[in-house]
C-alpha positions in Angstrom: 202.9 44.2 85.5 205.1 42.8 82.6 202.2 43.8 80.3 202.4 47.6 81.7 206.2 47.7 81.5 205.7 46.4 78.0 203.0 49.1 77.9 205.7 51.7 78.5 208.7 50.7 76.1 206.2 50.8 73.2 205.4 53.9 73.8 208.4 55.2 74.6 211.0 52.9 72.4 211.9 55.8 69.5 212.1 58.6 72.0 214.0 56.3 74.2 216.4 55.6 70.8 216.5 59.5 70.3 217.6 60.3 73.7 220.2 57.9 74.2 222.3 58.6 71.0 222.0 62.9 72.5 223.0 61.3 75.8 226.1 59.1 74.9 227.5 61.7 73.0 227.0 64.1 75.7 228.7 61.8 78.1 231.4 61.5 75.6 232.1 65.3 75.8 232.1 65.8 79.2 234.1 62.5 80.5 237.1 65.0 78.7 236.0 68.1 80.7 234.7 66.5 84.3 233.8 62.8 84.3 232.1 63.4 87.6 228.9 64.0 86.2 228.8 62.7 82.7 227.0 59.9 83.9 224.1 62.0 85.0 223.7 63.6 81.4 222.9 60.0 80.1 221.1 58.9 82.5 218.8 61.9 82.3 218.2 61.5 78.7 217.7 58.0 79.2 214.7 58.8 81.7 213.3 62.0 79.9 211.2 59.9 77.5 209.2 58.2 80.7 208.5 61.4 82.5 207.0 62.4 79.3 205.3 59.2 79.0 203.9 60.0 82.3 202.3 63.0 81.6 201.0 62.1 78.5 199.2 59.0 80.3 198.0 61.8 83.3 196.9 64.0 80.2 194.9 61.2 77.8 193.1 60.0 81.4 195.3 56.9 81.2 195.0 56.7 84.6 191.6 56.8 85.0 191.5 53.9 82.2 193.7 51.4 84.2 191.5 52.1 87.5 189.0 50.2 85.6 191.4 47.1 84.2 191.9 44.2 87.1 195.0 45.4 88.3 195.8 47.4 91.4 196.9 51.0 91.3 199.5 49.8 93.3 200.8 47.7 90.3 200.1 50.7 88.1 202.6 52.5 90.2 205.1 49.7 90.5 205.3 49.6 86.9 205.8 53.1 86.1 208.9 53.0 88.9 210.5 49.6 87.7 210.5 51.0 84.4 212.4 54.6 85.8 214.6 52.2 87.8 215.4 50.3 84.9 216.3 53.3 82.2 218.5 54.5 85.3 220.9 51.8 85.8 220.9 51.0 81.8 222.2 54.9 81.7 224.5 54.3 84.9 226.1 50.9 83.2 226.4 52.9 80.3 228.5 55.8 81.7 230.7 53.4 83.7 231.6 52.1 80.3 231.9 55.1 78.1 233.8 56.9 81.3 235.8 54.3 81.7 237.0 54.2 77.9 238.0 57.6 78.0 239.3 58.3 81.7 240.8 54.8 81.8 240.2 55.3 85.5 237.9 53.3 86.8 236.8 54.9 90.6 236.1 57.5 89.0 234.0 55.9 86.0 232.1 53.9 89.1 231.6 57.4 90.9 229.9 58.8 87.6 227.5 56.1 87.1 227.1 55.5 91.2 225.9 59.6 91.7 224.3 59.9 88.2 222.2 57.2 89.3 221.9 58.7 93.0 220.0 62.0 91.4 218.2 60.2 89.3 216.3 58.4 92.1 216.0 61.7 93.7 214.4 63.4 91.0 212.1 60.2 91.2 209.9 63.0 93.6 208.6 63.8 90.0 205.9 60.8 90.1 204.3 61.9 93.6 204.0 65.4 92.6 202.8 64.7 88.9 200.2 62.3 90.8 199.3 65.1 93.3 199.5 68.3 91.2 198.9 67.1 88.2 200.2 67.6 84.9 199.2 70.9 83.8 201.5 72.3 85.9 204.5 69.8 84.4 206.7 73.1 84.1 206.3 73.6 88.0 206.3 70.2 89.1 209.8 69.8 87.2 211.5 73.3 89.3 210.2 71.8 92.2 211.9 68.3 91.6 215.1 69.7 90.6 214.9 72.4 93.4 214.1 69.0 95.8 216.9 67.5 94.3 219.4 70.6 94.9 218.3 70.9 98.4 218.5 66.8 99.5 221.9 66.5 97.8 223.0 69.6 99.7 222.0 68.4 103.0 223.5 65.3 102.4 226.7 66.6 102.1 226.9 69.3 104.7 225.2 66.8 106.9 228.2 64.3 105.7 230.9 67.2 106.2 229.1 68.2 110.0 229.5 64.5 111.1 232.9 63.4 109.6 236.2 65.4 109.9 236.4 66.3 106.6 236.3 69.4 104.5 234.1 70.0 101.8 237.2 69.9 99.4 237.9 66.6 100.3 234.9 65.3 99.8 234.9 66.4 96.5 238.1 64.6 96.1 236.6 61.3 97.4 234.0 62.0 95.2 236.5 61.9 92.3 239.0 59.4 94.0 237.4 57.2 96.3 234.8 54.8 96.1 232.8 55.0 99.9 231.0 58.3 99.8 229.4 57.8 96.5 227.7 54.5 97.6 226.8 56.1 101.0 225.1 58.8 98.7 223.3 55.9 96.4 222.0 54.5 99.2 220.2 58.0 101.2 218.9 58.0 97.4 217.6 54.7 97.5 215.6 55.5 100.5 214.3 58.8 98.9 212.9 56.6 95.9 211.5 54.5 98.1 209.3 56.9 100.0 208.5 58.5 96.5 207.0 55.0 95.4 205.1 55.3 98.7 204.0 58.6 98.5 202.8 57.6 95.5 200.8 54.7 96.1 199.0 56.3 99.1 198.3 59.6 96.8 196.7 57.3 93.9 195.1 55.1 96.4 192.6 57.6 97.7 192.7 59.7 93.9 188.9 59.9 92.8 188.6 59.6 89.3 
């Protein structure tokens, strides 16, 4: 697997570069305007250059190609998630920091980089559906992740709100205030990445090439 996560910076290294300078000074910005979600700006351009990556790879026959090498698709798939888990938590450390700098607030730097990183396992539904649909629908595939990621994030909440006597307006404050709900929200997201990585496996497992 370290060769195939090698495999991925290489090819991904200057884009990588590209998007992070866009993304820290996009975080920059918006910790002045709503520090909330600045962290998810970085963290999405830190993660756009391995989506592309992986249609690229779905698009050259990649795929096909490492079906043949002696490693499992199952490690194939590992890889490709290690990788997103990676660039995620380098972009939520990173909008801690820069959040934290400018808010000098540090709950609500740890909320920015705790639900930035929450979404971006969510939108981790991406690597099923590029695996199942396939990549010439890549415009698609990414409505339906964000519209995935829309709807879980909603339920979440009005699930949270339905169960807990609290408003919806304070749970926006805890959001901003309080560390408990964005961890309890990291960690419904964790579980969503995990049955994406599962999904996955089992969809490139029976794939005929």
């Amino acid at each position: 697997m370290p060769g195939l996560l090698l495999s991925n910076l290489y090819a991904t290294k200057t884009s990588i570069i590209a998007y992070s300078i866009i993304g820290i000074i996009g975080c920059i910005i918006f910790s002045f305007a709503n520090p909330l979600f600045s962290g998810l700006l970085l963290i999405i351009s830190l993660i756009t250059p391995t989506i592309d990556n992986l249609k690229d790879e779905k698009s050259s026959n990649w795929v096909k190609y490492v079906s043949t090498l002696p490693i499992s698709r199952d490690t194939y798939i590992k890889s490709q998630f290690v990788f997103y888990f990676l660039l995620s938590l380098l972009g939520s450390l990173l909008s801690i920091v820069i959040v934290f700098i400018i808010t000098q607030n540090i709950i609500s730097s740890i909320n920015s980089g705790v639900l930035g990183l929450s979404l971006s396992f969510q939108y981790s539904l991406i690597y099923p559906l590029t695996f199942k649909i396939g990549e010439n629908k890549s415009n698609m595939i990414q409505i339906i992740s964000s519209l995935s990621v829309g709807i879980l994030t909603f339920l979440f909440f009005y699930i949270i709100i339905i169960i807990t006597p609290v408003s919806s307006v304070s749970v926006l404050e805890n959001l901003n205030h309080q560390i408990p709900f964005p961890f309890v929200f990291l960690f419904f997201s964790v579980c969503i990445i995990i049955i994406s990585y599962f999904i996955s496996v089992k969809i490139l497992k029976y794939k005929d090439f």
